[in-house]
C-alpha positions in Angstrom: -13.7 -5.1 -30.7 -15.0 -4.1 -27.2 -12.2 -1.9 -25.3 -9.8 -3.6 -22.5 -10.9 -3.7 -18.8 -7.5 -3.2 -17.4 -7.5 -4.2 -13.3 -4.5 -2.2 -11.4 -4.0 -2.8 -7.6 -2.7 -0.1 -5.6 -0.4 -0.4 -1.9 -1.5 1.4 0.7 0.7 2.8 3.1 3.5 5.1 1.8 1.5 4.5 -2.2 -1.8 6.2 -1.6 -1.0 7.7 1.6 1.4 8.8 4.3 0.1 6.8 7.6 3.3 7.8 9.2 1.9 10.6 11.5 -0.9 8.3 12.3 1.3 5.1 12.8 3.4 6.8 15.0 1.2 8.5 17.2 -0.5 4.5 18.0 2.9 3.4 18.5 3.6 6.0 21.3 0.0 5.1 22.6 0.8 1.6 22.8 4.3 2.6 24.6 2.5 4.7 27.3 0.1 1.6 28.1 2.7 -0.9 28.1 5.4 1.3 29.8 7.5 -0.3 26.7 10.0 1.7 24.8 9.1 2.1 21.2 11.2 4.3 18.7 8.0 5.4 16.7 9.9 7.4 14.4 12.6 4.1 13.9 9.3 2.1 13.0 7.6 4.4 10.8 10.7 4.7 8.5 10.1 0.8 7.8 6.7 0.5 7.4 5.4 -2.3 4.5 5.8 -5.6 6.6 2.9 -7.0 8.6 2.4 -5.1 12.2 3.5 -8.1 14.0 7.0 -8.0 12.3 7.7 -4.5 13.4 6.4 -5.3 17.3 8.6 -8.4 17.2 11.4 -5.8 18.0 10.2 -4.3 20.6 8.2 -7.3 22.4 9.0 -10.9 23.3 7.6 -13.1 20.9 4.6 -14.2 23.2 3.6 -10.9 23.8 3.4 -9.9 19.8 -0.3 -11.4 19.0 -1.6 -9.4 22.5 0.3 -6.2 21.8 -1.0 -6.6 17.9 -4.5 -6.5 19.3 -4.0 -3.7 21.5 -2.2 -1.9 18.7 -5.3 -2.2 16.7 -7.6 -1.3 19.4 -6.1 2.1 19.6 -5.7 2.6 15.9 -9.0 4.2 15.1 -8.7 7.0 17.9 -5.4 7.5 16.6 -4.1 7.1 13.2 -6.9 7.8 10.9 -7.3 12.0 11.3 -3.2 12.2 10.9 -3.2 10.3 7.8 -3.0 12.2 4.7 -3.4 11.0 0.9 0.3 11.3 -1.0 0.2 13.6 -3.7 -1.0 12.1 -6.7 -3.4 9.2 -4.9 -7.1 10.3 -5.8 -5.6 11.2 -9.4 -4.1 7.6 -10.5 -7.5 5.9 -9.4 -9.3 8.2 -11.2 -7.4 7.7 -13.9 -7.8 4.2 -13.9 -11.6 4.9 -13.6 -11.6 7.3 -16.7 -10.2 4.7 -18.7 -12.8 2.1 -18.1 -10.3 -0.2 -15.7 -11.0 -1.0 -12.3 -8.5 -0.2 -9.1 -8.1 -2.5 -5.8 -6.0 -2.0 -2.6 -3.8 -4.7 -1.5 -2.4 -4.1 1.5 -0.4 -5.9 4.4 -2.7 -3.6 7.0 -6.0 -5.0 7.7 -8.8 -4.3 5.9 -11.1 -2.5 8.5 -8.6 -0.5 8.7 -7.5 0.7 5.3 -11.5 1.1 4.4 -11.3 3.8 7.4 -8.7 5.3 6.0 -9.9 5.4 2.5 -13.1 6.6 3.7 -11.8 9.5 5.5 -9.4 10.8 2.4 -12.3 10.0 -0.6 -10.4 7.7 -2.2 -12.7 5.1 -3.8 -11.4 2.2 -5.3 -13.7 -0.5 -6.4 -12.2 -3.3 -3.6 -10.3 -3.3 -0.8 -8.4 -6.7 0.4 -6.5 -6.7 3.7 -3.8 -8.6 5.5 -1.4 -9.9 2.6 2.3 -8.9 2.2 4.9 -9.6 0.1 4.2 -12.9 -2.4 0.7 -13.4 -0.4 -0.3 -10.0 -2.0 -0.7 -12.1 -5.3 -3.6 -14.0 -4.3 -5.6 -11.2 -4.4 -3.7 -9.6 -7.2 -4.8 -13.3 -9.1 -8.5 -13.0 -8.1 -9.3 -9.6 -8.9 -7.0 -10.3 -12.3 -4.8 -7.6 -11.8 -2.7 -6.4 -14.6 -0.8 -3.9 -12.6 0.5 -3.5 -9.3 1.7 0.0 -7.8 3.5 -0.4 -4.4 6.7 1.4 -2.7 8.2 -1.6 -1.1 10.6 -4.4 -2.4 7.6 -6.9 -1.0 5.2 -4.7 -3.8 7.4 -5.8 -6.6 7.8 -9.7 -5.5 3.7 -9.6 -4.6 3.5 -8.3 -8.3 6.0 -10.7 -9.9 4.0 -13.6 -8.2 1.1 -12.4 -9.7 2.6 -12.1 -13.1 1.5 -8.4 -13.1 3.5 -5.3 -14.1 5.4 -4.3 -11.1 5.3 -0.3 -11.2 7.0 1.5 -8.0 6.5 4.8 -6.8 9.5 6.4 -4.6 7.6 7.6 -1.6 8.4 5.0 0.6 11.3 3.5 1.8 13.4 2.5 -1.5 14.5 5.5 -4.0 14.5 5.0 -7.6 18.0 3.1 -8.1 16.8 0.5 -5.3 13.1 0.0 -6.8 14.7 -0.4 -10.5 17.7 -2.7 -9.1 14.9 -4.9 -7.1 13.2 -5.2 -10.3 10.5 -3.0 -10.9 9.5 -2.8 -14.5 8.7 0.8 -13.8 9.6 3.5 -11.8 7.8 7.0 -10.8 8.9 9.6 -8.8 5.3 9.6 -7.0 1.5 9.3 -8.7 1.4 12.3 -9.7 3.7 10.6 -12.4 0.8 8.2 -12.8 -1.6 9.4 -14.9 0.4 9.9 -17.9 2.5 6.5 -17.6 -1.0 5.1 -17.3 -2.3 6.9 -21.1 0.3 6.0 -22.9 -0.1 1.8 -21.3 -3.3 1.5 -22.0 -2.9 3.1 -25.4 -0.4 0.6 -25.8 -2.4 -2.7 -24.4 -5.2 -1.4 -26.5 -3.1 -1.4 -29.5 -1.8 -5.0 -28.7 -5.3 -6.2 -28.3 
């Protein structure tokens, strides 16, 4: 019997790597244009929704598309040297890669943009997909037949449910452990450094089921 090919999506921001540096410095960018006060560091500690939820809160709701496009304007000058790979990241897709499976990036940030940031850190998974959050991340998750799904966010475990995929959490973003496991994560790691080995034993398992 020919061996599984095992399709695991990975999150982006706060799961592969820590954009917060990066994010913050085009928020205070976007501030000094605008001469609009934005708590950077406030925004950065809720990152996972779509950019246009976070500028809702500091701009009238006919200003967010303009300010969204401005945003991402600056975002290249700004954000991609900061931005460093979380412990762990370039280990779980090799990982996947070792074991024959393939590994996407879903991710709410746009997909220009997450390409330059997996560009500049050497991360190389085998497809990138932009723009979805939450339940809309299962789309993706569907066409690329995703068994797994690794996020940090509460919106990485519904995208993953909606998907019918394993919801696995890592605990580098926003949520600890208790809130992942209580929003329903099947499983929960520390960070991806945690990955590899969870990963060996589950495919020695779905081999085994096969």
């Amino acid at each position: 019997m020919a061996p599984m090919t095992l399709t695991v999506g990975f999150d982006l921001d706060m799961t592969l790597i820590d954009s917060r540096p990066g994010i913050r410095a085009t928020y205070l960018e976007l501030s000094a244009r605008t001469g609009v006060r934005i708590d950077a560091d406030l925004a950065v500690s809720r990152l996972g929704p779509p950019l246009e939820h976070e500028l809702a809160h500091w701009f009238p709701e006919e200003h967010v598309a303009e300010m969204a496009a401005a945003y991402r304007e600056i975002y290249p000058t700004r954000a991609i040297h900061p931005t460093r790979a979380l412990p762990g990241a370039e280990g779980a897709i090799s990982a996947v890669r070792a074991a024959g499976g393939r590994s996407v990036v879903v991710t709410a940030k746009n997909g220009p943009h997450a390409e330059l940031h997996l560009t500049h850190l050497g991360l190389e998974p085998d497809a990138v997909i932009g723009g979805l959050w939450a339940e809309a991340k299962a789309e993706a998750l569907r066409a690329e037949s995703a068994d797994v799904y690794v996020g940090d966010h509460l919106g990485d475990i519904r995208g993953a449910r909606a998907a019918s995929a394993l919801a696995v959490s890592v605990a580098t973003g926003p949520y600890d452990e208790e809130a992942l496991r209580a929003a329903g994560a099947d499983v929960v790691l520390t960070d991806l450094t945690a990955f590899p080995s969870w990963w060996t034993a589950y495919t020695a398992s779905a081999d085994a089921l096969a």
